[in-house]
C-alpha positions, 0 to 999 in steps of 0.5 A: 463447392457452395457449401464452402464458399458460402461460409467463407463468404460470411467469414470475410465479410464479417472480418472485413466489416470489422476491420473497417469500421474499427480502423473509422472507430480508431481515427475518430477517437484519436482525432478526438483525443488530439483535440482535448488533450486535458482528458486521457479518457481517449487515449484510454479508450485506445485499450478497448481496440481489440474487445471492440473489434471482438465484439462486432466480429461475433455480431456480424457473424452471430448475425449472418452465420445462417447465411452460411446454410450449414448442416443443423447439428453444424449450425446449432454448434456454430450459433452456441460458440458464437453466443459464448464468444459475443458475451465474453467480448461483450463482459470484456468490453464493459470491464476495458471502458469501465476502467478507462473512465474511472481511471481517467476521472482519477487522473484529472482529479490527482492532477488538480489535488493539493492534499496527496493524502485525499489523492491515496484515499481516492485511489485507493476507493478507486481500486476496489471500485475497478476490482467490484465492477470487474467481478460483478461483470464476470458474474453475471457474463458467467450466467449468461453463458450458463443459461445460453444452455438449454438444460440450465434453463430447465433446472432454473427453477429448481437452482431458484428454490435451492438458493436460500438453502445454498446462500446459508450454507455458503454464508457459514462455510465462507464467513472468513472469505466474506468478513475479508470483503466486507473489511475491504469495502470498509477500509475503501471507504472508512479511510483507514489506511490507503495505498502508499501509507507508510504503516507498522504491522506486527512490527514491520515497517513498510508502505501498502502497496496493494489493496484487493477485496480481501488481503493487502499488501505491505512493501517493507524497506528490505523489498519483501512483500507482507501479504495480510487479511484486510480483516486485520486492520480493521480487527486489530490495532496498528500504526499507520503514519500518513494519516492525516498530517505525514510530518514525523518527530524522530529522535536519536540518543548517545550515551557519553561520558560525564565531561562531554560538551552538551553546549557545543553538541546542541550547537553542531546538532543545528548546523548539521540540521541546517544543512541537511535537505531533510530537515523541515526546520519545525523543531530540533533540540538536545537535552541530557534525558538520563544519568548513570554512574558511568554515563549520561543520556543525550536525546537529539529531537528533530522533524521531517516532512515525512517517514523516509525523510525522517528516517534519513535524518536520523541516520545523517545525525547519528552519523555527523555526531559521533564523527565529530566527536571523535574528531574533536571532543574524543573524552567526551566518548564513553569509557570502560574502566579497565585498571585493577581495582587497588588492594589493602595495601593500596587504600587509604589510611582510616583516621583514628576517631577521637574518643567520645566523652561517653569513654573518657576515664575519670577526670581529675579530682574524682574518687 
């Protein structure tokens, strides 16, 4: 009977110590959270409750199990499982307040930021920094397991001597892998494009909606997502357009007849611009840029404080004219000439050309 109220003793006190001291960790830092509301880090380390609680059960119990007097095979097995157990709490840990604390120093930094492109870039850096530290942490947990195991002790040695030789061969058969992490620091700290960027890829328009080591992801207008190597941005050129200044230039072109009213048109463009909500009021105009036989070209210039805003403009110009247009100025529309062209009979008599004096006869009084 004592072999089994002994190991149930060590269990329950190891749980009830855990359970204790975890709700005296809980209480304190709320109460600490309550008193300074400008940081979230408390409320973030609110998160770590069940690593934590995790991680002083498995020392108490890693701790007190040869209480217990288990069998010695029973025991070995035990004292492994719990050495597993308190590293991967231990990595856990690490990984949750990690994250609470670069989580909650960006916060307090995108609260107090005027510039929303600085505020992206350093979230951006922030996301892969999280990403970085959760696989270091993982490595070297996943060692330290490893080597909890006597027969990986004994082939250190030899792991050690082999690790040139594996490090070069591993180079070369994931140099696209490794490329793809050294472009993903790069594009972190290079500031070349950053999460909520509006970019064009091959032709796709859309907004970077994630950032890892080694692909990124683009959310197009549609909602379909363009997974891509980060490697292609920093091996090929593309568009991003929230660089730096987010103000946009958009235009819109009609093709019209000949009689349409450039003036009254330029004049309406300016009261639809007016009371449009996307306008920034930087810049607008209306010029006839083209001429066909059949047609002229009239290009409507004007600004936004963004891409979507300029986007919406756009179509709201596009739109307002064209419906005016046909409302009032109809002839102005362009037109296909449908009548049959005229016949011979139809044309127009020719003149006949006087003769030159070159093919007058001779003049009187001329033999």
């Amino acid at each position: 009977m004592e072999h089994i109220l002994r190991p149930l003793a060590v269990v329950g006190a190891a749980v009830l110590i855990t359970l204790l001291a975890g709700w005296v960790a809980d209480q304190v830092v709320r109460r600490i959270g309550v008193r300074h509301p400008e940081t979230p880090l408390w409320g973030l380390l609110g998160r770590c409750r069940v690593p934590v609680r995790l991680v002083l059960c498995a020392a108490l119990l890693r701790a007190g199990y040869p209480w217990a007097e288990l069998s010695p095979w029973y025991a070995t097995a035990v004292g492994q499982v719990l050495t597993l157990i308190l590293i991967g709490a231990c990595a856990w840990l690490t990984v949750r307040v990690a994250t609470a604390v670069v989580e909650s120093t960006y916060a307090r930094y995108a609260a107090g930021a005027q510039d929303p492109a600085r505020v992206r870039r350093v979230r951006t850096q922030v996301t892969l920094i999280q990403r970085v530290v959760t696989a270091a942490v993982t490595v070297v947990a996943v060692g330290a397991m490893l080597l909890t195991f006597p027969a990986m002790r004994t082939a250190g040695a030899s792991l050690l001597a082999s690790a040139g030789v594996i490090g070069i061969v591993a180079g070369i058969a994931a140099q696209s892998t490794l490329g793809n992490l050294f472009a993903g620091l790069q594009i972190a700290f290079g500031d070349m494009v950053r999460i909520g960027d509006t970019v064009v890829v091959e032709g796709q328009w859309g907004t970077v909606e994630e950032i890892t080591l080694t692909y990124l992801v683009v959310r197009t207008w549609d909602e379909r997502r363009l997974t891509m190597p980060v490697s292609y941005f920093t091996s090929k050129p593309f568009e991003n357009w929230s660089r730096g200044d987010p103000r946009m230039t958009g235009t819109v072109f009609f093709h019209l007849d000949h009689a349409a009213p450039v003036d009254l048109m330029r004049e309406h463009l300016h009261d639809v611009l007016k009371a449009s909500l996307e306008w920034d009021e930087r810049a607008w105009n209306l010029v006839v840029t083209d001429t066909t036989p059949t047609s002229i070209e009239v290009r409507a210039l004007l600004t936004a404080r963004n891409a979507d805003d300029i986007w919406a403009l756009r179509c709201v110009v596009r739109e307002e004219l064209i419906s005016w247009l046909r409302r009032e100025h109809p002839y102005a529309l362009p037109r296909i000439a449908t009548a049959p062209a005229p016949g011979p009979a139809q044309a127009p008599a020719r003149e006949q050309a006087p003769p030159s004096s070159g093919d007058m006869g001779p003049g009187p009084g001329t033999t």
